[in-house]
Each structure stands twice: as C-alpha cells, then as structure tokens.
C-alpha positions, 0 to 999 in steps of 0.5 A: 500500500502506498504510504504516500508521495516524496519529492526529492530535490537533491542536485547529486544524481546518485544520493537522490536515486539511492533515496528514491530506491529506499523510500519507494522500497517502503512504499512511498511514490518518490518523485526526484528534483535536480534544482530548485526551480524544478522542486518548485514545479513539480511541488505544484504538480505532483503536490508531495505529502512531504519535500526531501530538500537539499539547500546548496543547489545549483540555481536557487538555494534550498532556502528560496525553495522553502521561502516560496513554498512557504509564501503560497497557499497551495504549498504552505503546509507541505512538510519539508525536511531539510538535508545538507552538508551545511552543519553550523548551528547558524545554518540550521536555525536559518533552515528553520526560521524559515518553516522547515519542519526539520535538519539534517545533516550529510553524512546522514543516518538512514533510519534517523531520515526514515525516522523524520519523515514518518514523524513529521507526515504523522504530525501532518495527519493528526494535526489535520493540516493534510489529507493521508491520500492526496496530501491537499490541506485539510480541515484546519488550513481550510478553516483559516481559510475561510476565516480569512473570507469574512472580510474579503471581497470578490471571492468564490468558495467552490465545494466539489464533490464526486457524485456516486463516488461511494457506490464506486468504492464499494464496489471497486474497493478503496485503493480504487477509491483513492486513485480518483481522489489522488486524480481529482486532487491532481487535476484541480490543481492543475486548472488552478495553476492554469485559471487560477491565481497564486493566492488561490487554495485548494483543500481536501476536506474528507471523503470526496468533498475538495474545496477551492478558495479562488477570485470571483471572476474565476469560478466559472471557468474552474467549475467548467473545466474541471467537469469537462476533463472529470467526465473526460477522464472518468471511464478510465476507473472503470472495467471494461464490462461496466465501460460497455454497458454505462454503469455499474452493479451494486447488488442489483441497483444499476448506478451510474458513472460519477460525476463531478458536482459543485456547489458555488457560494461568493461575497455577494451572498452574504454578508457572512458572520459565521463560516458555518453560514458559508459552508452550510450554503455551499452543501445545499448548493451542492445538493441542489446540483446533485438533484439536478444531475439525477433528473 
C-alpha cells in the first residue's frame, strides 16, 4: 500500500536515486528534483505529502525553495525536511526560521531520515493540516481559510464533490477509491495553476468533498473545466464490462458513472458572520446540483 508521495530535490544524481530506491522500497511514490526551480514545479504538480530538500543547489538555494513554498497557499503546509552538508548551528536555525519542519545533516543516518519523515507526515495527519491520500490541506488550513473570507471581497468558495463516488468504492474497493481522489486532487490543481491565481487554495476536506478558495471572476471557468476533463477522464476507473454497458452493479441497483458536482457560494451572498453560514450554503448548493444531475 502506498504510504504516500516524496519529492526529492537533491542536485547529486546518485544520493537522490539511492533515496528514491529506499523510500519507494517502503512504499512511498518518490518523485526526484535536480534544482530548485524544478522542486518548485513539480511541488505544484505532483503536490508531495512531504519535500526531501537539499539547500546548496545549483540555481536557487534550498532556502528560496522553502521561502516560496512557504509564501503560497497551495504549498504552505507541505512538510519539508531539510538535508545538507551545511552543519553550523547558524545554518540550521536559518533552515528553520524559515518553516522547515526539520535538519539534517550529510553524512546522514538512514533510519534517523526514515525516522523524520514518518514523524513529521504523522504530525501532518493528526494535526489535520493534510489529507493521508492526496496530501491537499485539510480541515484546519481550510478553516483559516475561510476565516480569512469574512472580510474579503470578490471571492468564490467552490465545494466539489464526486457524485456516486461511494457506490464506486464499494464496489471497486478503496485503493480504487483513492486513485480518483489522488486524480481529482491532481487535476484541480492543475486548472488552478492554469485559471487560477497564486493566492488561490485548494483543500481536501474528507471523503470526496475538495474545496477551492479562488477570485470571483474565476469560478466559472474552474467549475467548467474541471467537469469537462472529470467526465473526460472518468471511464478510465472503470472495467471494461461496466465501460460497455454505462454503469455499474451494486447488488442489483444499476448506478451510474460519477460525476463531478459543485456547489458555488461568493461575497455577494452574504454578508457572512459565521463560516458555518458559508459552508452550510455551499452543501445545499451542492445538493441542489446533485438533484439536478439525477433528473
């Protein structure tokens, strides 16, 4: 089972591939950056549960990795562990003034790495500050989030949610389950990157419900792209007998293929005085859709 995803960014080719081959042996999916803009890059595309960072890179040191992570909202709360041959105490401190989550210090023991990262994902997870499957922020970040859109203005909380997704899972089994949550993940963040804004948010609340903070302006365009590419994609999930025929069977109740569904709320349904009132709003919005979807 896969205990989720590494990204590496490490300049020396063969300690980043001898990682890779540790940490995919215990059954993490391992991505390898050779610099410091492509750690940026593929830390927005492949939206790592935790970042293996080397600070003496040959474009941007680890330190401005970690300072952008850290500055953007889709980023901020990935764990990020620190390992270099810089050992002076003032080095260190630096690293983590900075919101590193850990140092340390080449050469390295192995399982005191193996160590930290178990740690510092668990303490993600438990501080709910990141779902265990698509490593988006989860329920504390998105709720200082939505604290943060009370005073705001031109601002659009979308609520997706995957519409039969459950009889999905029961039929096909959660690592199944969990491949469409890591797609959908993957792909929002994707037209965010596209459509979006740098200061947009993008969460993973529980279940299947994904929730993204993004301009007014944008919604739109978002909520169209992400149906069009989910009902593109969707069948990939499915067996080829249940391809042939358009749904599945559970028991004996035919149930369609899922289908991505938003509920949308802005600034200009409130004023709000409550996040309560902003979520309630977007859950019966998304209701609403779902019942329009099954008509």
């Amino acid at each position: 089972m896969e205990k989720g995803k590494l990204l590496i960014v490490e300049d020396d080719r063969d300690l980043a591939e001898m990682l890779k081959l540790n940490f995919s042996s215990q059954g993490f999916d391992v991505e390898i950056a050779h610099n410091g803009r492509e750690g940026i890059e593929l830390t927005r595309k492949k939206n790592p549960n935790l970042i293996i960072l080397d600070i003496n890179l040959p474009d941007i040191d680890g330190y401005e990795v970690c300072k952008q992570l850290r500055g953007n909202l889709r980023t901020s709360h990935i764990p990020i562990i620190f390992l270099t041959v810089r050992d002076e105490r003032s080095d260190k401190l630096a690293g983590l003034e900075l919101g590193a989550d850990d140092y340390i210090t080449k050469p390295f023991d192995l399982d005191e790495l193996r160590l930290k990262v178990r740690n510092a994902l668990q303490r993600a997870v438990r501080e709910n500050l990141s779902h265990p499957v698509t490593g988006l922020p989860s329920s504390k970040l998105v709720e200082e989030q939505l604290r943060n859109l009370i005073t705001r203005k031109g601002w659009a909380f979308l609520f997706f949610g995957i519409q039969n997704f459950r009889e999905f899972a029961e039929v096909y089994g959660f690592v199944a389950g969990d491949d469409v949550l890591r797609f959908v993940g993957g792909m929002l963040g994707e037209i965010v990157d596209k459509d979006g804004t740098p200061n947009d948010f993008l969460g993973h609340v529980g279940d299947d419900d994904f929730v993204l903070i993004t301009d007014k302006a944008n919604a739109k365009t978002i909520i169209e792209e992400a149906q069009a590419r989910f009902n593109e994609h969707v069948h990939s999930f499915y067996s080829f007998i249940d391809r042939e025929r358009g749904y599945i069977l559970l028991g004996e109740k035919k149930v369609p293929f899922m289908n991505l569904v938003c509920g949308v709320v802005t600034s200009d349904d409130g004023p709000f005085a409550d996040i309560r009132e902003i979520t309630e709003m977007a859950a019966e919005a998304r209701r609403k859709a779902m019942a329009e979807e099954e008509k």
